[in-house]
ModelCIF file with pLDDT and N, C-alpha, C, O atoms, coordinates in Angstrom:
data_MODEL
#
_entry.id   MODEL 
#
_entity.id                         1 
_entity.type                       polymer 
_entity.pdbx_number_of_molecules   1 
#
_entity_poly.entity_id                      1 
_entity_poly.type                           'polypeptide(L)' 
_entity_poly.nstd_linkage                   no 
_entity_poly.nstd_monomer                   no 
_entity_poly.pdbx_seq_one_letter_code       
;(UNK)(UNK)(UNK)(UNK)(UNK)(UNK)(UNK)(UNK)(UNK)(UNK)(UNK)(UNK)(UNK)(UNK)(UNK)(UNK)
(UNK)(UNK)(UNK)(UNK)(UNK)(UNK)(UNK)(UNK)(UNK)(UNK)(UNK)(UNK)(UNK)(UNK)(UNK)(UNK)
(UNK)(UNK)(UNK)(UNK)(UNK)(UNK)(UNK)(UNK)(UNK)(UNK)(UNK)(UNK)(UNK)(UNK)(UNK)
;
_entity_poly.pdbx_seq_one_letter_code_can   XXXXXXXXXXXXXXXXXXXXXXXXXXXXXXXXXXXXXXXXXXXXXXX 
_entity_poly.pdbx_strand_id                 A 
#
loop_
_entity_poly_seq.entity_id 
_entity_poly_seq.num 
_entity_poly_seq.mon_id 
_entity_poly_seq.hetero 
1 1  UNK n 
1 2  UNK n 
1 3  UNK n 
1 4  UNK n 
1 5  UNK n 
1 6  UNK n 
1 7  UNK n 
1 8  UNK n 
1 9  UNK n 
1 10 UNK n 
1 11 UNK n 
1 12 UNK n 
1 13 UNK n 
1 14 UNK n 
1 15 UNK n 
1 16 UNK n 
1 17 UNK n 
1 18 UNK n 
1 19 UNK n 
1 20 UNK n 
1 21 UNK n 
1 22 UNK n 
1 23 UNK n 
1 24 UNK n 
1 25 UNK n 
1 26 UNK n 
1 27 UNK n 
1 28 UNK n 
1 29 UNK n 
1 30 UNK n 
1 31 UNK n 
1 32 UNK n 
1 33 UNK n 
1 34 UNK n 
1 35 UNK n 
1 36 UNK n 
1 37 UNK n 
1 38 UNK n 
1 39 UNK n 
1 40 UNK n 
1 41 UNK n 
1 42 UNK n 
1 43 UNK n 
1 44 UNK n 
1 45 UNK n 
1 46 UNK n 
1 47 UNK n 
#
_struct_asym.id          A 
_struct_asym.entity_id   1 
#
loop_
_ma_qa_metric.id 
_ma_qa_metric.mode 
_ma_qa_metric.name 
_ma_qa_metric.software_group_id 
_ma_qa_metric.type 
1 global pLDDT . pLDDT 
2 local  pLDDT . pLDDT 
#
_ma_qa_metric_global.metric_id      1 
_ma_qa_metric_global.metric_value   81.83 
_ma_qa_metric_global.model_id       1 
_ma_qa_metric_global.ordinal_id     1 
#
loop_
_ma_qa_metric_local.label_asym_id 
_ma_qa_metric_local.label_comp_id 
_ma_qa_metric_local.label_seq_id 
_ma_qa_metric_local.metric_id 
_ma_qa_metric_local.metric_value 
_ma_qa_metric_local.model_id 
_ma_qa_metric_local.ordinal_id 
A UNK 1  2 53.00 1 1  
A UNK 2  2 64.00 1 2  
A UNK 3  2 69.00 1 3  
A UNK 4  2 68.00 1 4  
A UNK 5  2 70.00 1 5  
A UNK 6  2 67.00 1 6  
A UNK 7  2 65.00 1 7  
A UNK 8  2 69.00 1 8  
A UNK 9  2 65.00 1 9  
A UNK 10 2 65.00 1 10 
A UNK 11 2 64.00 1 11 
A UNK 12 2 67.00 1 12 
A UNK 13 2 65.00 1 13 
A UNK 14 2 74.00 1 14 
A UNK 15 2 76.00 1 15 
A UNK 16 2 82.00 1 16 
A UNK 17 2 86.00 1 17 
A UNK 18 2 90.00 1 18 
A UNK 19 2 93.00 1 19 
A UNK 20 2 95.00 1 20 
A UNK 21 2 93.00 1 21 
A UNK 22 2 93.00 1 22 
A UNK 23 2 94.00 1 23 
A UNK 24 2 92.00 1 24 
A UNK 25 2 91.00 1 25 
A UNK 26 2 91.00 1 26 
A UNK 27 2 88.00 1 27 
A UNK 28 2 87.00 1 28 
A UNK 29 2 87.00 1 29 
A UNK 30 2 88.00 1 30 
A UNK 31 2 89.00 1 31 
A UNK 32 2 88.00 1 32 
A UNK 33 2 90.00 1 33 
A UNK 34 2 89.00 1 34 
A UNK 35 2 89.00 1 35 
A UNK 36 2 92.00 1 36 
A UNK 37 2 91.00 1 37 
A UNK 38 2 91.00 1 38 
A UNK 39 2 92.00 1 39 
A UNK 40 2 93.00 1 40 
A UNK 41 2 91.00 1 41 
A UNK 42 2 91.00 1 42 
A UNK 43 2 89.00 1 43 
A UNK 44 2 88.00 1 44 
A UNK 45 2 86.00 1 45 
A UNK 46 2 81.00 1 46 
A UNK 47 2 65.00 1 47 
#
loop_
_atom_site.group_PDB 
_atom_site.id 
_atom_site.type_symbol 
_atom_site.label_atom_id 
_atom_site.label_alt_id 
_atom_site.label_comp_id 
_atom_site.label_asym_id 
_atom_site.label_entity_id 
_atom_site.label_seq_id 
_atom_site.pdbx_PDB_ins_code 
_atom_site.Cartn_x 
_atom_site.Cartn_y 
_atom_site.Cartn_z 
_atom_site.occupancy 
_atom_site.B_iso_or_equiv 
_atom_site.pdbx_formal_charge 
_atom_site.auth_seq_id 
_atom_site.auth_comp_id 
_atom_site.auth_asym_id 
_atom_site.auth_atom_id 
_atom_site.pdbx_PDB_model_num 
ATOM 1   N N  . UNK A 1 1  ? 168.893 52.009 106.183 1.00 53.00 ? 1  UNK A N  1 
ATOM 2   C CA . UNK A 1 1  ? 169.856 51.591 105.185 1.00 53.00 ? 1  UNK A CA 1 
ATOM 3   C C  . UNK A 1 1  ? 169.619 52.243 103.832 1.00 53.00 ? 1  UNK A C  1 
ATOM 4   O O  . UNK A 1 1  ? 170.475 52.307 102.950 1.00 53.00 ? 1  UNK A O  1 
ATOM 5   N N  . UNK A 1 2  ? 168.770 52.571 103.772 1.00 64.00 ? 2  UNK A N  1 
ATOM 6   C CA . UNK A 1 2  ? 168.049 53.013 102.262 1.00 64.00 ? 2  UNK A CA 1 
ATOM 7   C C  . UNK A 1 2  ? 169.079 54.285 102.228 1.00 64.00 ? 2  UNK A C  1 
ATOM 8   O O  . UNK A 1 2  ? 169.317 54.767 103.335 1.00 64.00 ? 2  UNK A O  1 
ATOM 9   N N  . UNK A 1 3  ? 169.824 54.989 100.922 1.00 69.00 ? 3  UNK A N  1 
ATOM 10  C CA . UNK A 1 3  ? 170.687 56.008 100.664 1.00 69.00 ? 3  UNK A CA 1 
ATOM 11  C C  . UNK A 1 3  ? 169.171 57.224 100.112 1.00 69.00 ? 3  UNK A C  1 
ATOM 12  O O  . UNK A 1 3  ? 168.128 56.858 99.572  1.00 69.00 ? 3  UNK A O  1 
ATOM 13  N N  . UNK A 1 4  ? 169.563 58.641 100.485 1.00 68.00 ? 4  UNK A N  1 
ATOM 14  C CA . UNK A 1 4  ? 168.770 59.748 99.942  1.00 68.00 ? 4  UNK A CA 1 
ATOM 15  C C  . UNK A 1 4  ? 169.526 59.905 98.515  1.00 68.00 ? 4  UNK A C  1 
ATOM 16  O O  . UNK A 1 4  ? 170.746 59.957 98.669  1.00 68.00 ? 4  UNK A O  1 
ATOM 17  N N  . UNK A 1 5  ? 169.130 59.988 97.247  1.00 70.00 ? 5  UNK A N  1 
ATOM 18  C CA . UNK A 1 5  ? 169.612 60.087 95.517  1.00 70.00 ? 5  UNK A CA 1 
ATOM 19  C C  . UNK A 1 5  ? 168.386 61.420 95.693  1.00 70.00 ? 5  UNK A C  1 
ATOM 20  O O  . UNK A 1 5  ? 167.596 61.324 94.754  1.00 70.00 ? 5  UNK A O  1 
ATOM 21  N N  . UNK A 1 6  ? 168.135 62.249 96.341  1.00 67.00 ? 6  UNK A N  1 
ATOM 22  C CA . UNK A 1 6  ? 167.376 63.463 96.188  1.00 67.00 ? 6  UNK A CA 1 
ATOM 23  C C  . UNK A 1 6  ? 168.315 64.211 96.196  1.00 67.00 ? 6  UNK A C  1 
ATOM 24  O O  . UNK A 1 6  ? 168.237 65.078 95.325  1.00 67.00 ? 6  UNK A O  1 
ATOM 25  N N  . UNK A 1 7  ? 169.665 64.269 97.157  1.00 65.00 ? 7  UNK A N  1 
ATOM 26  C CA . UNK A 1 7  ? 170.446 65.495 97.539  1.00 65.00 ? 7  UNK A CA 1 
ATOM 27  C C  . UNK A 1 7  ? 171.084 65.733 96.312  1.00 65.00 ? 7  UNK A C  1 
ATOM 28  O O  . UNK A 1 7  ? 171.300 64.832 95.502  1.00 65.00 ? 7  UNK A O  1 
ATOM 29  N N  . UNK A 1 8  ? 171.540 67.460 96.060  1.00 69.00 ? 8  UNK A N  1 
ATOM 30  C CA . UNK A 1 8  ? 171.890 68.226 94.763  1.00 69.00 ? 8  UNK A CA 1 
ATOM 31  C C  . UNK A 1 8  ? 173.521 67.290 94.515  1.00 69.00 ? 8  UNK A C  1 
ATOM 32  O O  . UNK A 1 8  ? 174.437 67.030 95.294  1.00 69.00 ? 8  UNK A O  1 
ATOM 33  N N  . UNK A 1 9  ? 173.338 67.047 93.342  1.00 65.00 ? 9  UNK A N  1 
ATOM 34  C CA . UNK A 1 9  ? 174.983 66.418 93.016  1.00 65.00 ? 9  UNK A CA 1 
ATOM 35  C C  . UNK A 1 9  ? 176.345 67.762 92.959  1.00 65.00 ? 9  UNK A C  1 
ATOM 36  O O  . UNK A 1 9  ? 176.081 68.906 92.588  1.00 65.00 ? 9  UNK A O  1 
ATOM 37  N N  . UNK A 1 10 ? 177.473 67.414 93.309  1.00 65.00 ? 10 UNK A N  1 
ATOM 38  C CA . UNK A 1 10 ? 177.987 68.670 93.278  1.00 65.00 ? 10 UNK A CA 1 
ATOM 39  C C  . UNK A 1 10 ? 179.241 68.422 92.137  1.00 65.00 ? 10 UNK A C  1 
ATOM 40  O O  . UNK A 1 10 ? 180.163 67.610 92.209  1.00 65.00 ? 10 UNK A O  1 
ATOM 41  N N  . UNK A 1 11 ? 178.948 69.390 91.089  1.00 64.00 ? 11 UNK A N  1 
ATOM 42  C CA . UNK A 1 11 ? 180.154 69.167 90.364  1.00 64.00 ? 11 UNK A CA 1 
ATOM 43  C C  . UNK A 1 11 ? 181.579 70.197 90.579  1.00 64.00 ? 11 UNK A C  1 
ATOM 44  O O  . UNK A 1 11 ? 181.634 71.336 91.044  1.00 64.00 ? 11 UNK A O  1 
ATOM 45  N N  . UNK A 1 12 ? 182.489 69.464 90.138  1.00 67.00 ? 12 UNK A N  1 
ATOM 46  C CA . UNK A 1 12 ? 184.094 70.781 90.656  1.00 67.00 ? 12 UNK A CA 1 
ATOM 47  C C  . UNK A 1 12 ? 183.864 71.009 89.410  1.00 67.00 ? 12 UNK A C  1 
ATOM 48  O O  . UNK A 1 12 ? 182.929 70.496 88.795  1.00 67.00 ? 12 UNK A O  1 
ATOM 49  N N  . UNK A 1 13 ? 185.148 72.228 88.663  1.00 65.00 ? 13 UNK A N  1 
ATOM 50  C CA . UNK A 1 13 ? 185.484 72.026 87.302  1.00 65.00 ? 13 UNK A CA 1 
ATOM 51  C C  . UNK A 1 13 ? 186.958 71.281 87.272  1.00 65.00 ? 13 UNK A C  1 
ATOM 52  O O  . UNK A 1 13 ? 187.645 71.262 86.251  1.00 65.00 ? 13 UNK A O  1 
ATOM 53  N N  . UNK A 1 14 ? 187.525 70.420 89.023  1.00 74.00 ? 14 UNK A N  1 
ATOM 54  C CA . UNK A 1 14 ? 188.548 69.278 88.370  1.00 74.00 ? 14 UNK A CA 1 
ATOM 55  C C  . UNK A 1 14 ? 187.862 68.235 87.792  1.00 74.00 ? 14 UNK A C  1 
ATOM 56  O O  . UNK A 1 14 ? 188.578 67.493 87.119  1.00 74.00 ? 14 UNK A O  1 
ATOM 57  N N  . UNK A 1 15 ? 186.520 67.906 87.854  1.00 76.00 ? 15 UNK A N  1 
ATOM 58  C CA . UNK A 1 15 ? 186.172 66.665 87.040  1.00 76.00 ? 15 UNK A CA 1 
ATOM 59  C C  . UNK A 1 15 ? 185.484 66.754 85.702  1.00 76.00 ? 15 UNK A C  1 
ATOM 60  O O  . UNK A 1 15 ? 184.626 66.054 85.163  1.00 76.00 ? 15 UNK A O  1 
ATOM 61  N N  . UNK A 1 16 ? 186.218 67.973 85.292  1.00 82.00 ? 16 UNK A N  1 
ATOM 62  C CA . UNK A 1 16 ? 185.994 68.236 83.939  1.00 82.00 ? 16 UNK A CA 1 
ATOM 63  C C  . UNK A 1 16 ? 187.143 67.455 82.722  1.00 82.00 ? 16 UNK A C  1 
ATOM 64  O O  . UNK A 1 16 ? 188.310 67.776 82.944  1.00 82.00 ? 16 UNK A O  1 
ATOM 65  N N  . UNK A 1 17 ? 187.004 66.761 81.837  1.00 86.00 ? 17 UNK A N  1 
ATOM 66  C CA . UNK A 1 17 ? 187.890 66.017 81.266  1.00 86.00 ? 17 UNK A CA 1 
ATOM 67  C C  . UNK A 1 17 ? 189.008 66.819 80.715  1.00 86.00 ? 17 UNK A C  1 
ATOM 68  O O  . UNK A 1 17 ? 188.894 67.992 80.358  1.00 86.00 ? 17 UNK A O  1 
ATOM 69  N N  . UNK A 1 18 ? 190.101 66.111 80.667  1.00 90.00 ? 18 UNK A N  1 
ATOM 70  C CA . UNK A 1 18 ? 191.194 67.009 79.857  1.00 90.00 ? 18 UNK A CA 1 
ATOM 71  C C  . UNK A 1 18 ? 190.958 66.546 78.441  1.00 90.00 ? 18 UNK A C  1 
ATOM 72  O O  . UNK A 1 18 ? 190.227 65.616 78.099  1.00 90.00 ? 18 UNK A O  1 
ATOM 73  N N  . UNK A 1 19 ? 191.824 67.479 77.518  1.00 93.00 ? 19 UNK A N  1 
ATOM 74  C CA . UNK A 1 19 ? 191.838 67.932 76.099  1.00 93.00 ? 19 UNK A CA 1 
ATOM 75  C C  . UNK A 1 19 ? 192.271 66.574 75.556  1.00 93.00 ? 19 UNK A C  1 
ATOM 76  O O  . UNK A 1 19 ? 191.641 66.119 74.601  1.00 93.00 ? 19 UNK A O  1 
ATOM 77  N N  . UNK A 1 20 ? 193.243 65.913 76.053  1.00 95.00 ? 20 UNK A N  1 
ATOM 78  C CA . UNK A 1 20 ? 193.569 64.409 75.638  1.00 95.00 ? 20 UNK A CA 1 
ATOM 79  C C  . UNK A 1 20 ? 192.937 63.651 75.568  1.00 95.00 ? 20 UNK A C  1 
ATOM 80  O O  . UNK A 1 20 ? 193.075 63.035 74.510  1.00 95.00 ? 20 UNK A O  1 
ATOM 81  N N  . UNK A 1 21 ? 192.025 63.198 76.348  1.00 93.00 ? 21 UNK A N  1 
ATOM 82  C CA . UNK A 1 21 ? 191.196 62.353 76.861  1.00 93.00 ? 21 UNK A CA 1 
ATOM 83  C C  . UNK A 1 21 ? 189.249 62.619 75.444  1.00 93.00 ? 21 UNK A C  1 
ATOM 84  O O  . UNK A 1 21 ? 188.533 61.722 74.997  1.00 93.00 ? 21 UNK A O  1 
ATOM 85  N N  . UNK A 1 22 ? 189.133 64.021 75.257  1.00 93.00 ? 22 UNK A N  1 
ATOM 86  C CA . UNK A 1 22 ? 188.015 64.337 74.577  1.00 93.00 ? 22 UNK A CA 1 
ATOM 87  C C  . UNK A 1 22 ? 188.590 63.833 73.191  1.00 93.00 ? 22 UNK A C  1 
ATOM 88  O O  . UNK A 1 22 ? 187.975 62.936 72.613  1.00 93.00 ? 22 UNK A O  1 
ATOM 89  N N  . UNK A 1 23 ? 189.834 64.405 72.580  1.00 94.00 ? 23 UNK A N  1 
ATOM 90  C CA . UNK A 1 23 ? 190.733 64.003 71.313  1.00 94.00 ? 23 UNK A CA 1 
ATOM 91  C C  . UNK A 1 23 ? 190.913 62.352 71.132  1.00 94.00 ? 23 UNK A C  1 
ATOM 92  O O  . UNK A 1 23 ? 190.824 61.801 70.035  1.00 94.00 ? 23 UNK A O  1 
ATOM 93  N N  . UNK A 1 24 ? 191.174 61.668 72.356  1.00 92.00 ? 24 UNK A N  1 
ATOM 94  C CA . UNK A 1 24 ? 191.470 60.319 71.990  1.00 92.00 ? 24 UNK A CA 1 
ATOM 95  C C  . UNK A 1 24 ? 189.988 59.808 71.400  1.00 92.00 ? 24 UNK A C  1 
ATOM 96  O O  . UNK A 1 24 ? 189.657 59.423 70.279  1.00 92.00 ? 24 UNK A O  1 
ATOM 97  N N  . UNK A 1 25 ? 189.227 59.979 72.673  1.00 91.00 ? 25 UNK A N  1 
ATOM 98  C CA . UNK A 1 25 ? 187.574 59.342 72.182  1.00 91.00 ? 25 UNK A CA 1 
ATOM 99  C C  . UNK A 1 25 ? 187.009 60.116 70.739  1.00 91.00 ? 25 UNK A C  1 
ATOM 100 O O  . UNK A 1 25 ? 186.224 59.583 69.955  1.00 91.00 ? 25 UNK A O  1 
ATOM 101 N N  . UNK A 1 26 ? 187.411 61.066 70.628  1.00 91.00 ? 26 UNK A N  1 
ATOM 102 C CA . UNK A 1 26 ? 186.780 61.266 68.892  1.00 91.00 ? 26 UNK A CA 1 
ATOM 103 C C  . UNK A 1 26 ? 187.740 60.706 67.808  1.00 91.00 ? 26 UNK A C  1 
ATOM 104 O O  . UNK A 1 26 ? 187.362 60.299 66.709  1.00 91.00 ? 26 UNK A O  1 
ATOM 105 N N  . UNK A 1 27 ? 189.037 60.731 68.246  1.00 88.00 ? 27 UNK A N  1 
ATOM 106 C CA . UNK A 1 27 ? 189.669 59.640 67.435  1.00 88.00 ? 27 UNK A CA 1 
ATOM 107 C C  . UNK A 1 27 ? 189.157 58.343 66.835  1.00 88.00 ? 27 UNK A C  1 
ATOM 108 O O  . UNK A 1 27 ? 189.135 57.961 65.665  1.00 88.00 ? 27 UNK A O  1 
ATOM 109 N N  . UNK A 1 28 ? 188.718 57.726 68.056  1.00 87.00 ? 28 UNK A N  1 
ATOM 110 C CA . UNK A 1 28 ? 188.689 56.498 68.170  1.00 87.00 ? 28 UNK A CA 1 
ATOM 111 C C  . UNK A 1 28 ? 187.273 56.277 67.939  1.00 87.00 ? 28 UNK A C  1 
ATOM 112 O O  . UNK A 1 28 ? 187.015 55.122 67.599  1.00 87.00 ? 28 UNK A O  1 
ATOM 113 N N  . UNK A 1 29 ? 186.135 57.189 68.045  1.00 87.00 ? 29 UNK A N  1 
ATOM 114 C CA . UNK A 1 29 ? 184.780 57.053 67.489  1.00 87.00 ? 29 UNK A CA 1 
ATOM 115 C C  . UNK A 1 29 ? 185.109 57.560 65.860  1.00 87.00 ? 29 UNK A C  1 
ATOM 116 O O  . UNK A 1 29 ? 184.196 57.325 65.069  1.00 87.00 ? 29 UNK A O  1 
ATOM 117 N N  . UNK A 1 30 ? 186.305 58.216 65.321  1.00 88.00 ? 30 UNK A N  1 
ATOM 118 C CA . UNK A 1 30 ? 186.384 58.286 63.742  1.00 88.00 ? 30 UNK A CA 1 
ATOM 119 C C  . UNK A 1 30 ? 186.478 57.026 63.106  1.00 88.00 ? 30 UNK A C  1 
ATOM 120 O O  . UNK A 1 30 ? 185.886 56.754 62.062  1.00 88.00 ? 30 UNK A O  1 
ATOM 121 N N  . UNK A 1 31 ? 187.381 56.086 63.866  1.00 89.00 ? 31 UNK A N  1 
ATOM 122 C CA . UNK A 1 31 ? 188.049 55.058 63.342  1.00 89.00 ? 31 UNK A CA 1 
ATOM 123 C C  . UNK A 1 31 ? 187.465 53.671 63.421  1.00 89.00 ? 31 UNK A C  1 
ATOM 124 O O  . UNK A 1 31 ? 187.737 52.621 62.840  1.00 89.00 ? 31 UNK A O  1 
ATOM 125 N N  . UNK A 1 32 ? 186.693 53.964 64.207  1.00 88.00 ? 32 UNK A N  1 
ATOM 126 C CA . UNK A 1 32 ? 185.079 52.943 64.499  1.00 88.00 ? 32 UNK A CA 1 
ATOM 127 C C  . UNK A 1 32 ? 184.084 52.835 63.266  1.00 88.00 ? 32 UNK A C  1 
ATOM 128 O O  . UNK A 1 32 ? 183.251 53.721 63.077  1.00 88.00 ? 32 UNK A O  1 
ATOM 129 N N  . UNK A 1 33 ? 184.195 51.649 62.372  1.00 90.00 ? 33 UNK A N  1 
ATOM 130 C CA . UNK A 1 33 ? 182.883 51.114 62.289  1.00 90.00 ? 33 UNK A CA 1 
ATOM 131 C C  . UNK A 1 33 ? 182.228 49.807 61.814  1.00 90.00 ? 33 UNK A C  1 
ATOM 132 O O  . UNK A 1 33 ? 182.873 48.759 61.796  1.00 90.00 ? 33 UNK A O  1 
ATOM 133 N N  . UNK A 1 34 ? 181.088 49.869 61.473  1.00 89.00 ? 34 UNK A N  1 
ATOM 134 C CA . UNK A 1 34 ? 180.531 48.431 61.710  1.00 89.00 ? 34 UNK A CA 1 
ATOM 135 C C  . UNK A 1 34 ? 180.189 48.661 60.401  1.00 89.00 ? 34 UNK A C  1 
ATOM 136 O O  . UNK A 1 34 ? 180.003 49.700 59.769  1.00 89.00 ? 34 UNK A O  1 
ATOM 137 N N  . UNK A 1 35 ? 180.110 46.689 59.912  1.00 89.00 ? 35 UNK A N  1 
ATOM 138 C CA . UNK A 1 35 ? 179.834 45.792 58.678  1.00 89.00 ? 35 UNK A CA 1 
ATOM 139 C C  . UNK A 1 35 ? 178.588 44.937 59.461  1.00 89.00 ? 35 UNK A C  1 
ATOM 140 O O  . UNK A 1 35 ? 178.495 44.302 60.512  1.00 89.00 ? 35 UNK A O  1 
ATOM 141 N N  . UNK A 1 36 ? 177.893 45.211 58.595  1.00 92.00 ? 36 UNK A N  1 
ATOM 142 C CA . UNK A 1 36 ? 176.440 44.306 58.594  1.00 92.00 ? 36 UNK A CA 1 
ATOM 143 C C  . UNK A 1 36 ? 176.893 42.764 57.819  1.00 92.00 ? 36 UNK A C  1 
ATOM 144 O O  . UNK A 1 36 ? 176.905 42.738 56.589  1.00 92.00 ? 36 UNK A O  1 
ATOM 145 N N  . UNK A 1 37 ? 177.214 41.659 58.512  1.00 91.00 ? 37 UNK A N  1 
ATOM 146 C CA . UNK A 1 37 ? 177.756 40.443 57.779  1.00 91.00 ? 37 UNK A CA 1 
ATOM 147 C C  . UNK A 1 37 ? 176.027 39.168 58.102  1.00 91.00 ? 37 UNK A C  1 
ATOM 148 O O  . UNK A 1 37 ? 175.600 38.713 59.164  1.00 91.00 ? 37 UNK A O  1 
ATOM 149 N N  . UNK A 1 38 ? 175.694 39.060 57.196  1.00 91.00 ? 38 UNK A N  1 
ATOM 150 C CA . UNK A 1 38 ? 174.585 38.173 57.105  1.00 91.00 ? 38 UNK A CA 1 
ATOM 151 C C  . UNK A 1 38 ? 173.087 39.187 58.377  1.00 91.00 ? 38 UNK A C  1 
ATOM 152 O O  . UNK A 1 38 ? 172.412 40.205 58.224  1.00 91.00 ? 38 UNK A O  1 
ATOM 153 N N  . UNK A 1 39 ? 173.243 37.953 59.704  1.00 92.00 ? 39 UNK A N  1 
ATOM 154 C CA . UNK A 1 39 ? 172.809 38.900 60.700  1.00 92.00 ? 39 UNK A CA 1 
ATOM 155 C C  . UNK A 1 39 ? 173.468 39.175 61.872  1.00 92.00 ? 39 UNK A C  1 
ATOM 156 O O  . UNK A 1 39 ? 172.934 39.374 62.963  1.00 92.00 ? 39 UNK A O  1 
ATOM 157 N N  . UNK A 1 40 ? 174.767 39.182 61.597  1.00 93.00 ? 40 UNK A N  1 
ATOM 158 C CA . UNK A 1 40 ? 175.738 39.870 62.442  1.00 93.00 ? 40 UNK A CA 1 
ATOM 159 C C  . UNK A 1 40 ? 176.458 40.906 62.275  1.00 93.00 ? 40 UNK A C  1 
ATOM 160 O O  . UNK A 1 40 ? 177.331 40.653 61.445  1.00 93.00 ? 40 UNK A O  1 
ATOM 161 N N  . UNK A 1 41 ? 176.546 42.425 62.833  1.00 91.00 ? 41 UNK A N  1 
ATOM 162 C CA . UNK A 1 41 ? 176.952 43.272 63.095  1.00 91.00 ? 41 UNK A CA 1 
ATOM 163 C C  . UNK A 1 41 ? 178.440 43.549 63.763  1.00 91.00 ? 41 UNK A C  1 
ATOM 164 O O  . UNK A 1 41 ? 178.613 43.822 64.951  1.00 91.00 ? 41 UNK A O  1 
ATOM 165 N N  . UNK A 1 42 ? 179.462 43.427 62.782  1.00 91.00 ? 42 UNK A N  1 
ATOM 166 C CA . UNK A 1 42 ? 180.761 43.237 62.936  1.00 91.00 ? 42 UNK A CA 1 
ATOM 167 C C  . UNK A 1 42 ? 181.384 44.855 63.123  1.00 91.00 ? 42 UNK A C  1 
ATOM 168 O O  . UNK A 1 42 ? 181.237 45.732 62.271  1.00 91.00 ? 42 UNK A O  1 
ATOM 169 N N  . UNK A 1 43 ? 182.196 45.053 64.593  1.00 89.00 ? 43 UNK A N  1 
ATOM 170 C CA . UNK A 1 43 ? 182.956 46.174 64.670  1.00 89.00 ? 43 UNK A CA 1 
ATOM 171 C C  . UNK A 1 43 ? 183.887 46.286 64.439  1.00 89.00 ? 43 UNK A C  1 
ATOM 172 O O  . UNK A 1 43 ? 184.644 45.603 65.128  1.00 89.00 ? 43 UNK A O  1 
ATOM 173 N N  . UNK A 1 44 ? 184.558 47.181 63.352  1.00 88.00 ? 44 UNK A N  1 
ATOM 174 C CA . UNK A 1 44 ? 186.002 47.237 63.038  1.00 88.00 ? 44 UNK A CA 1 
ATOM 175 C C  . UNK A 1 44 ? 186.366 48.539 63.507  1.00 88.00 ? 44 UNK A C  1 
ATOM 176 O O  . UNK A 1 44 ? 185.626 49.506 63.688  1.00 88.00 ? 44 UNK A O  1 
ATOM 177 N N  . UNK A 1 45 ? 187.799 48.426 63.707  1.00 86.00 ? 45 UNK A N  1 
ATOM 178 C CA . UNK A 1 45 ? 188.697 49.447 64.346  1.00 86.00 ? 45 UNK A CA 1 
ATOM 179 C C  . UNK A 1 45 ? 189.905 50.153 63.440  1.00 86.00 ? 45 UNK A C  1 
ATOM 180 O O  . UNK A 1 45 ? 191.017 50.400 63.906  1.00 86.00 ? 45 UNK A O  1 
ATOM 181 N N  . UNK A 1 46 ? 189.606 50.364 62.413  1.00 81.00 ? 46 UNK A N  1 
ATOM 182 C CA . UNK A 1 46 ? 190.813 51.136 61.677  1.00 81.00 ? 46 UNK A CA 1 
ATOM 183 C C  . UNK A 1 46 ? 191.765 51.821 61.788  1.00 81.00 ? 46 UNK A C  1 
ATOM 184 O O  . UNK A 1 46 ? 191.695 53.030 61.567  1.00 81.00 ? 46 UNK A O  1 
ATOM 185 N N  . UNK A 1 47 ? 192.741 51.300 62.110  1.00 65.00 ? 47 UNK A N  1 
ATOM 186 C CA . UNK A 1 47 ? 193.713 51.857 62.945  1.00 65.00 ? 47 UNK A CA 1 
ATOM 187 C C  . UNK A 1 47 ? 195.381 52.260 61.683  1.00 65.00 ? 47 UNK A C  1 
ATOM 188 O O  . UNK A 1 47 ? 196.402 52.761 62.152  1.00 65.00 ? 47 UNK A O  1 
#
């Protein structure tokens, strides 16, 4: 039952991300950030 995690992983270049997908997430890590409130760490989303 035990699986082998030794064998070589195989990558395509279809599971390479599209241009939309890299643009949204740096968007959305621009528009990301956090307030230190007492000792809670509040995430805001600036949208």
């Amino acid at each position: 039952m035990a699986k082998i995690y030794s064998k070589e992983n195989v990558v395509t270049p279809s599971m390479k991300p599209k241009k939309e997908t890299i643009s949204f997430l740096l968007n959305y890590s621009k528009a990301l950030s956090f307030m230190k409130v007492g000792n809670l760490n509040i995430e805001v989303i600036a949208n």
